[in-house]
Every structure is written in C-alpha cells, then in structure tokens.
C-alpha positions in Angstrom: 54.8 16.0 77.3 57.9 16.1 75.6 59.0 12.5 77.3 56.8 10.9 74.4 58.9 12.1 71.6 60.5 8.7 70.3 58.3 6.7 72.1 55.9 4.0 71.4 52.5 4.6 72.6 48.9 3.4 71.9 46.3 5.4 70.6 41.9 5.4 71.5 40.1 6.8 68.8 36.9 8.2 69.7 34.1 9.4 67.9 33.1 13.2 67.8 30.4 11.7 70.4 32.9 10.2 72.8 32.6 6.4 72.3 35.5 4.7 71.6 36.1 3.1 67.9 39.3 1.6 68.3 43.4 1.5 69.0 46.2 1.9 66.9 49.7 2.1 68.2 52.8 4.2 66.7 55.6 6.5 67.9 55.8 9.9 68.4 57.7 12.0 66.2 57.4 15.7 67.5 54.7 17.4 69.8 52.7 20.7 69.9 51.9 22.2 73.2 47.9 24.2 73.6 46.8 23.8 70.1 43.7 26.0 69.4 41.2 22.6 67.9 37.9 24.4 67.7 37.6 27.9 69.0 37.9 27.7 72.5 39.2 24.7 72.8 43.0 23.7 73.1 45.2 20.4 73.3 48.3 19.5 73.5 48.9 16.9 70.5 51.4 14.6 68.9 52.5 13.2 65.7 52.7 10.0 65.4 54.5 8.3 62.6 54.6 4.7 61.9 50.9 4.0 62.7 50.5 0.1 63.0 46.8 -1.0 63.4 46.2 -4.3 65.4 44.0 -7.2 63.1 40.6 -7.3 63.1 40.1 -3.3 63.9 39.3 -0.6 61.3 42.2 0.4 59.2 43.3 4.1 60.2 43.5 7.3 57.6 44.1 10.3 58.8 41.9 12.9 57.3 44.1 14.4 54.8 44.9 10.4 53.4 48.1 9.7 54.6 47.9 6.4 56.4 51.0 5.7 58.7 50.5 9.6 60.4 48.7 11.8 62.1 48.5 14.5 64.9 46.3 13.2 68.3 45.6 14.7 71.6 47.9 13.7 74.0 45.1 13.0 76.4 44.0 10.0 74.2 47.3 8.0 74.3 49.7 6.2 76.4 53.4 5.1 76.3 53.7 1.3 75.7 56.6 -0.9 76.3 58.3 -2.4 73.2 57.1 -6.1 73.8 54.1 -5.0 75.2 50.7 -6.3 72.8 47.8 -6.9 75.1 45.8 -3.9 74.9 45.9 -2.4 78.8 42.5 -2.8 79.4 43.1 -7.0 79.1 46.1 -6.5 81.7 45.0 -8.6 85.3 
C-alpha cells in the first residue's frame, strides 16, 4: 500500500450503486491503512493530489469543494506509467 505514495495512478469513480461514472488520474500524496467508512466497514485510502480529469468526462469535486484532492479507496485505483494515456481497458 505504501508503494503508491508519489505515484501516478488512475482513479474509477463509482456511484453509491456500483456503476462506474468515470476516471480521473492524479498522484498519491499520503495513505491511510483500515479506515472505518460507514460503520462496519473499512478501507485502506489515499490522497491524491493533483487530480487531472481526461476531456470529455465530468469534472471532479471532492465533497468538501476542493477540486485537485481527495481521499479514495485503494481498491478503486491503479499505478500508471508517466507516458501512459490510453485508459487500460482500451490496452490490446
């Protein structure tokens, strides 16, 4: 978990229902191991700084208004390459 601390990584949003609403793509600043999200539940999470949102998809705001951060589940994300930019569900 704590390998994605400086890294780049892509991000699914998903609704509360589990369909997915987009990607944005930024780099992790610091990590939190078995946060308690709803009673019950725990994740481990990341803040990620330096949100970039790709054209055409639904520009990002995290819920307190800041726009370039926010802390997501780990489980959501993936570490990218620097010159990577084809989302990895296009990849042959």
């Amino acid at each position: 978990m704590y390998s994605f601390i400086g890294r780049q990584v892509r991000i699914y949003l998903y609704t509360r229902e589990g369909e997915m609403i987009g990607l944005i793509f930024g780099r992790v600043a610091d990590v939190a191991p078995k946060v308690e999200v709803r009673p019950g539940m725990k994740k481990d999470l990341a803040f990620v700084v330096d949100i970039n949102v790709p054209e055409g998809e639904v520009s990002y705001r995290h819920v307190y208004e800041e726009e370039n951060e926010g802390w997501f589940a780990i489980q959501d994300m993936e570490i990218i390459e620097e010159d990577e930019v084809v989302p990895g569900w296009f990849k042959n």
